[in-house]
C-alpha positions as CSV (number, residue, x, y, z in Angstrom):
1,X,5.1,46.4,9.0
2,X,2.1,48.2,6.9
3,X,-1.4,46.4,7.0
4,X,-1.2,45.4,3.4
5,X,2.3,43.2,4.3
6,X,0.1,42.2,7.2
7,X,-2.8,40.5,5.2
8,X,-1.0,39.1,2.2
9,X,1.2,37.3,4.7
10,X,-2.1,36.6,7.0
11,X,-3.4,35.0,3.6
12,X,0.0,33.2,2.0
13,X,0.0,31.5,5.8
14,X,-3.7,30.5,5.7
15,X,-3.0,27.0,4.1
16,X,-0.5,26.7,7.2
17,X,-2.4,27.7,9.7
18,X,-5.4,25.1,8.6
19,X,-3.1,22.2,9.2
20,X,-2.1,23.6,12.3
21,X,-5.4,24.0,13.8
22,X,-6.8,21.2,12.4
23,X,-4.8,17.8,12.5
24,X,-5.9,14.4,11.4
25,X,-6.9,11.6,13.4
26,X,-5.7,8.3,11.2
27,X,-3.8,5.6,10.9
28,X,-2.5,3.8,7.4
29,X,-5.4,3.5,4.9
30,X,-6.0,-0.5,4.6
31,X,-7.8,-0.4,0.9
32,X,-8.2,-4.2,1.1
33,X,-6.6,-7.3,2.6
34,X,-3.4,-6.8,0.4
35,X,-3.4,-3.0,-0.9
36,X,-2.5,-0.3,1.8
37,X,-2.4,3.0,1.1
38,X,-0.1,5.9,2.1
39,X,-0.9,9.4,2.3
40,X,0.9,12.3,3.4
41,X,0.1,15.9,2.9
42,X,2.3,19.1,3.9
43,X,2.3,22.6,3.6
44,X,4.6,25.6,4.4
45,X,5.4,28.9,4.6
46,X,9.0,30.8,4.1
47,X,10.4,34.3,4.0
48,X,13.5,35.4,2.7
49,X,15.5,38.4,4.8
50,X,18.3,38.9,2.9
51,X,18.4,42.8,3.0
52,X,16.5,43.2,-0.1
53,X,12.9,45.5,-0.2
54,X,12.1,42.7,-2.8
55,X,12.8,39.6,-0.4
56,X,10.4,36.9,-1.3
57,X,8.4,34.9,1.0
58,X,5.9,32.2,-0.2
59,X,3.7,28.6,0.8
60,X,3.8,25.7,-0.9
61,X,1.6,22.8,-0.5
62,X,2.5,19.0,-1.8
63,X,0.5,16.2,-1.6
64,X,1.6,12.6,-2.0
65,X,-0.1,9.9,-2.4
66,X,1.2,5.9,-2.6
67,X,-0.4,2.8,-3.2
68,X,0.9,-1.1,-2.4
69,X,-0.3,-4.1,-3.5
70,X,0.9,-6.9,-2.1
71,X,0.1,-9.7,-5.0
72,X,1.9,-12.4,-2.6
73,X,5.2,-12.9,-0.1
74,X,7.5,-12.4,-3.1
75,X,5.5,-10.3,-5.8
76,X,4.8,-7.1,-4.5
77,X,3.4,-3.5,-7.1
78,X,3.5,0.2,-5.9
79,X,2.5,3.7,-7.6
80,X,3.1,7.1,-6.2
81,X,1.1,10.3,-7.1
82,X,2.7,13.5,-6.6
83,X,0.4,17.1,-6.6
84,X,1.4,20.5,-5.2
85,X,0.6,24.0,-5.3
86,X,2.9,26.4,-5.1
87,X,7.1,26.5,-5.3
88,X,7.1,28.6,-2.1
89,X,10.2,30.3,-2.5
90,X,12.5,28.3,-4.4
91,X,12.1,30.1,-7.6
92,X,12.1,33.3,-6.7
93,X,14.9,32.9,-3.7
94,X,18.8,34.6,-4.4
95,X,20.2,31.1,-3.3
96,X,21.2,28.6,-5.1
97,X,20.5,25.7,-3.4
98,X,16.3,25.5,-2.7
99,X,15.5,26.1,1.2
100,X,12.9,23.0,1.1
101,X,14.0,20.1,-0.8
102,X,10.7,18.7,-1.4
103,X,8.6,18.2,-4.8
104,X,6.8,21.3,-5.5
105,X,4.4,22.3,-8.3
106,X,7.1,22.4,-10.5
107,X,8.6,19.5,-9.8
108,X,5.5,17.7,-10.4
109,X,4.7,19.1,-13.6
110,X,6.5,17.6,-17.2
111,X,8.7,15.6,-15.0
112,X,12.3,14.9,-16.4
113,X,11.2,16.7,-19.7
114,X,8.9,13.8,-20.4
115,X,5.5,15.8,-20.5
116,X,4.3,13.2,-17.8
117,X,2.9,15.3,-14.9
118,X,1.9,13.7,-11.2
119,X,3.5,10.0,-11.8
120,X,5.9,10.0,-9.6
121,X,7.0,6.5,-9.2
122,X,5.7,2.7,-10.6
123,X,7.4,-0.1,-10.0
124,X,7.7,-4.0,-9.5
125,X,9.0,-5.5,-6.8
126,X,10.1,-9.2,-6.7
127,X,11.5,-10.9,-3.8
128,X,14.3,-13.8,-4.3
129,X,14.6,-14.5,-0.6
130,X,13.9,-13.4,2.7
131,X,15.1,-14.6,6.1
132,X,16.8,-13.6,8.9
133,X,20.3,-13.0,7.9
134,X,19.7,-12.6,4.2
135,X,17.9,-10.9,1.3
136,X,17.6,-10.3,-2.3
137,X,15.1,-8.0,-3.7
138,X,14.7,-6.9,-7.7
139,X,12.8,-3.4,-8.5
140,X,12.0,-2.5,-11.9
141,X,9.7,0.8,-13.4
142,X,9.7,4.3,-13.0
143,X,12.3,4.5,-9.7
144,X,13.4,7.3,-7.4
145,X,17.2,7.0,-6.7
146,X,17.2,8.7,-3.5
147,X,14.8,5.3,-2.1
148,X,18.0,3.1,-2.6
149,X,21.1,6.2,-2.6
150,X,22.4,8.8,-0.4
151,X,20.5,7.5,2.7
152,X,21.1,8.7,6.2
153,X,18.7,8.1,9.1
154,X,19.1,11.5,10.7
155,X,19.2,13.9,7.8
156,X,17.4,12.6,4.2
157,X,13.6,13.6,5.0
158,X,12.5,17.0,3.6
159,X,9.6,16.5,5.1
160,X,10.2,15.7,9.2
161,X,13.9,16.5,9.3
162,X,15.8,19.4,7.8
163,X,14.5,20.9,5.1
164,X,16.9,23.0,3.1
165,X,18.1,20.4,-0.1
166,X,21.9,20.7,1.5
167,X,21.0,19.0,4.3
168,X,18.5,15.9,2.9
169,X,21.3,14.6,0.2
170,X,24.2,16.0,-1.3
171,X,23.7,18.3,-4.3
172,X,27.0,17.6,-5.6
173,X,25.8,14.2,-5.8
174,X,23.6,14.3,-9.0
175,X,20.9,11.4,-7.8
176,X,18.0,11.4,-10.5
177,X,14.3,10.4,-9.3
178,X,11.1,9.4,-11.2
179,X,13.2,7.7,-14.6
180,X,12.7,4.2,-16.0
181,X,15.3,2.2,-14.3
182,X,15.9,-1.4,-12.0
183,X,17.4,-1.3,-8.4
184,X,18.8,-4.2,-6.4
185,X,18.9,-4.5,-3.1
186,X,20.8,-7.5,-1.3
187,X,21.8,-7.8,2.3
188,X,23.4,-10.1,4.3
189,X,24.2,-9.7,8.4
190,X,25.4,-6.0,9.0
191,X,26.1,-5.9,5.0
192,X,24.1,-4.8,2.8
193,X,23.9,-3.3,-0.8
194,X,21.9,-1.4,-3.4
195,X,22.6,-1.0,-7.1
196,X,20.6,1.4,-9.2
197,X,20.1,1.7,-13.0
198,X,18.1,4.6,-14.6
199,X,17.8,5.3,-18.3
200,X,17.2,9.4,-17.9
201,X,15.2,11.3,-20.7
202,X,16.2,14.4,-19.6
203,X,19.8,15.5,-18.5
204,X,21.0,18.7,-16.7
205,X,22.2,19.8,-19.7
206,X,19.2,18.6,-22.0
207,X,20.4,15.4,-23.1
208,X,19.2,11.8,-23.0
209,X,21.6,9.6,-20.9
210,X,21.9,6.2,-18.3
211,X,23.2,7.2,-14.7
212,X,24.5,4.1,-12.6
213,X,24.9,3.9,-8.7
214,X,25.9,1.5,-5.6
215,X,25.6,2.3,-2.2
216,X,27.3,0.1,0.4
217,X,26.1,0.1,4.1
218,X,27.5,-1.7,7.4
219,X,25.1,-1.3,10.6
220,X,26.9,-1.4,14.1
221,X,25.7,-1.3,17.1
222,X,28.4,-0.3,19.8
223,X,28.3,0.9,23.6
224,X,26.9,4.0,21.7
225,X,24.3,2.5,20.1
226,X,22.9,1.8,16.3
227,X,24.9,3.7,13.5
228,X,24.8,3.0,9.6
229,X,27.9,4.2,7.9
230,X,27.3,4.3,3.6
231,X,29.3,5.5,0.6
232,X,27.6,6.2,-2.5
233,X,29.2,5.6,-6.1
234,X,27.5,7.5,-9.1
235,X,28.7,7.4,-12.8
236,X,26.9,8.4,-15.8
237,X,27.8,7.9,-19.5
238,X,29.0,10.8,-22.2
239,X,26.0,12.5,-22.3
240,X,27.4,15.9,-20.8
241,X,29.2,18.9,-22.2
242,X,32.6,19.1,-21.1
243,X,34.4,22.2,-19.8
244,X,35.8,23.2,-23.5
245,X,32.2,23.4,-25.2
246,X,32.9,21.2,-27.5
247,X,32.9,17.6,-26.9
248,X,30.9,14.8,-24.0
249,X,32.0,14.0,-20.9
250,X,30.7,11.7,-18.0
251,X,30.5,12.6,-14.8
252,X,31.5,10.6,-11.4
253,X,30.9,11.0,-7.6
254,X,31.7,9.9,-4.4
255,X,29.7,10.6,-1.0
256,X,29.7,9.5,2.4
257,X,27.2,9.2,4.7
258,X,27.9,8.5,8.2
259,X,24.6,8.5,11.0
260,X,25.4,7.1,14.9
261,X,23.7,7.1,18.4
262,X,25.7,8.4,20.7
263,X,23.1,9.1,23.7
264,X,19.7,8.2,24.4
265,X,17.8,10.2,22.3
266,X,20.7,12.2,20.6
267,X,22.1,11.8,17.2
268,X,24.7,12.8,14.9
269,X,25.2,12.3,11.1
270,X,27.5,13.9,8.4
271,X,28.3,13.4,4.6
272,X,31.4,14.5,2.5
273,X,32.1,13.4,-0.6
274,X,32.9,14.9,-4.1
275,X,32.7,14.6,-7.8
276,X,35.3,15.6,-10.6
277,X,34.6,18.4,-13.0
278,X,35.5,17.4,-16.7
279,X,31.8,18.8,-17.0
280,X,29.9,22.0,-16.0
281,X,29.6,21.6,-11.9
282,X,28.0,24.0,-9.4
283,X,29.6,22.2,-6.7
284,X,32.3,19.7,-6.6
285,X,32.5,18.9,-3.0
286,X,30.3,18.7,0.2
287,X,31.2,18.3,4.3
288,X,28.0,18.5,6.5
289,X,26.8,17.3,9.9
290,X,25.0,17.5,12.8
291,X,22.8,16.2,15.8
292,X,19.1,15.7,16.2
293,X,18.0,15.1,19.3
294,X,14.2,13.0,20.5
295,X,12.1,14.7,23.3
296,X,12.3,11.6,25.2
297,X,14.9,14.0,27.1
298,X,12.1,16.2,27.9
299,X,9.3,14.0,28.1
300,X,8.3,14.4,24.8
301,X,9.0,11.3,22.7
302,X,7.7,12.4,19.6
303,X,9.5,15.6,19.0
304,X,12.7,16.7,17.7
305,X,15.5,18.9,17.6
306,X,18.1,18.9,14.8
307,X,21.2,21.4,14.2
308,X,22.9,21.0,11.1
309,X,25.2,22.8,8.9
310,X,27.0,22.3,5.5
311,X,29.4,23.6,3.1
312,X,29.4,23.1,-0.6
313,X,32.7,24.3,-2.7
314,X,32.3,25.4,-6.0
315,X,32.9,24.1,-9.7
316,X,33.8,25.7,-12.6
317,X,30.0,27.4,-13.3
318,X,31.3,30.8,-11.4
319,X,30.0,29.9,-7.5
320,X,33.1,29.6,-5.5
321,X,31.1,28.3,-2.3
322,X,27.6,27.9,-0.8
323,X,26.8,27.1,2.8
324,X,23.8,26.7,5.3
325,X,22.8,26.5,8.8
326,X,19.9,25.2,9.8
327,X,17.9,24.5,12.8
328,X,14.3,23.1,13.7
329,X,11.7,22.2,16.6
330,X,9.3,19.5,15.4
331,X,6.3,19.3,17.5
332,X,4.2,16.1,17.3
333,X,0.7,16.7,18.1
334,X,0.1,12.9,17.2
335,X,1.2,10.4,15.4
336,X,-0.3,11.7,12.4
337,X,0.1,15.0,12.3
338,X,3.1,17.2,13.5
339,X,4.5,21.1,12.9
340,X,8.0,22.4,12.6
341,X,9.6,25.5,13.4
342,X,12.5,26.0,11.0
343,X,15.2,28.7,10.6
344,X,17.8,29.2,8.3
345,X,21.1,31.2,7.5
346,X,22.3,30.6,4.0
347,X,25.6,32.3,1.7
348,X,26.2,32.1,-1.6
349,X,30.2,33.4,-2.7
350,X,30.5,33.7,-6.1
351,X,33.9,34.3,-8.3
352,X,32.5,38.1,-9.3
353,X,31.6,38.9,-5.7
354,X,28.8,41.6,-6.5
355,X,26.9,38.6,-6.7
356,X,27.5,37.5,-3.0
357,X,24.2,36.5,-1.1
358,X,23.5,35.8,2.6
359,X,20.5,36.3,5.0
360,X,17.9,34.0,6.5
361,X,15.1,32.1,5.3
362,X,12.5,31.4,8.3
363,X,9.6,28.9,8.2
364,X,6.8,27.1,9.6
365,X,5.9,23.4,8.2
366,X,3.1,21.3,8.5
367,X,2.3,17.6,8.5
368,X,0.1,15.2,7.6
369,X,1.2,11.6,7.5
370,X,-1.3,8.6,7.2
């Protein structure tokens, strides 16, 4: 490698490296008797080897920033800011599913087509009842679906888990975030449920539209341990282009999302699902999975270790498949601050097959969580 690779990686890493050297001693920012505030603060560098003299590499560095107010037991408000510098490589990458799932710069900028830049979420929460068996919660403002869809314990958390966006929820799975909307959330023993509603500005193909979602969840806890096993249902009204060109379609999904103990300390999740293609799809169908496994194995408590790998099969938009393996070592200095060590193989086939992609995308991560 020449000295002029050396120093503009040196410098892309430099925002990397100062979280890395200098972590944060804090705990959750108490504002006042009833407002808390959350921070949390990443930043990370990836490089692309895909065989290319061009291969990218890039940092990105998002900041997020949430406030609560807790008005009383039932009546509760909450905001969250989103800023970042930097897409790190998932603009210039030849994938086609982004190798860090999280909201970059341009994520955060004219959000859903709206010209609103930062507001992330706003909302009002109001509380029916509460008790030990049973709940009933109403949400209403600006709402991020993946809070309330798609969950899984092991494998939904761009930002201490996996970070390539196959492996947080499933892209075939089209879950819209930051849109006027309500969700409901009622539970009851190992039972529970969550209905969204979002009114969408902004399509993926341009247009204004209403998306609708339930997730249903059932806890266990076996001679394995805790698991949560979920499906998601998503349908949206005619507000896409359908396959001919010329007339609307909806579109509809299913997903599962399975997540079980079955060890002390060790983990394993999957999802599969899939959603029809009267409209223009990338993918129509997922199947991933994995394990994570806690450092309490090696006297570490706070670390982990997850292996994970998907598959998406095409639509009708020309990819025929896309898949990813992934792998990461997160080292928690405290518990505020932590690093990761992440490495991924990624392959994109497509129907003309000049266009075929695979290669790695290595990274480093760092966090700030407070």
């Amino acid at each position: 490698m020449d000295n002029k690779r050396k120093l503009i990686i040196s410098v892309k890493l430099a925002p990397v490296i100062s979280w890395l050297l200098f972590p944060l001693h804090a705990t959750a920012v108490q504002v006042s008797e009833n407002v808390h505030a959350h921070i949390l603060a990443a930043a990370s560098y990836q490089a692309v080897q895909a065989g290319n003299d061009d291969d990218p590499d890039g940092t990105a560095v998002p900041v997020q920033v949430g406030l609560e107010w807790k008005l009383d037991d039932n009546n509760r408000l909450y905001t969250r800011l989103g800023f970042a510098r930097g897409d790190g490589v998932n603009l210039s990458s030849p994938f086609n599913i982004n190798s860090w799932g999280a909201d970059l710069e341009s994520d955060v900028t004219n959000i859903n087509g709206t010209s609103r830049n930062y507001l992330l979420t706003a909302w009002y929460r109001y509380t029916f009842f509460s008790d030990d068996d049973q709940h009933f919660d109403l949400a209403a403002g600006l709402i991020d679906g993946t809070d309330y869809l798609d969950r899984n314990i092991l494998s939904n958390n761009e930002y201490t888990q996996f970070m390539n966006a196959m492996l947080v929820n499933a892209p075939n799975v089209f879950i819209p975030s930051y849109n006027p909307g309500i969700a409901l959330i009622w539970g009851k023993g190992a039972f529970s449920t969550r209905f969204a509603y979002m009114n969408l500005n902004e399509n993926n193909d341009g247009n204004e539209g209403h998306y609708a979602a339930m997730e249903i969840d059932y806890s266990v806890h076996n001679h394995l341990g805790p698991g949560m096993y979920r499906v998601t249902l998503a349908h949206t009204d005619k507000s896409y282009f359908d396959t001919s060109g010329n007339g609307m379609t909806s579109r509809r999904a299913m997903v599962f999302s399975f997540d079980q103990q079955v060890a002390s300390g060790v983990g394993i999740f999957t999802r599969f699902g899939m959603q029809d293609d009267t409209a223009f799809i990338d993918y129509e169908s997922i199947l991933s999975g994995g394990v994570q496994i806690r450092g309490i194995r090696w006297k570490r408590p706070r670390d982990t270790v997850g292996i994970g790998m998907g598959t998406l099969q095409g639509g009708n938009s020309g990819i025929k498949r896309s898949r990813v393996f992934e792998s990461y070592y997160r080292f928690a200095l405290n518990r505020n601050f932590d690093a990761t060590l992440d490495a991924q193989y990624m392959s994109d086939v497509y129907q003309d097959a000049s266009d075929d992609v695979s290669g790695w995308v290595l990274g480093v991560r760092g966090l700030a969580h407070f």
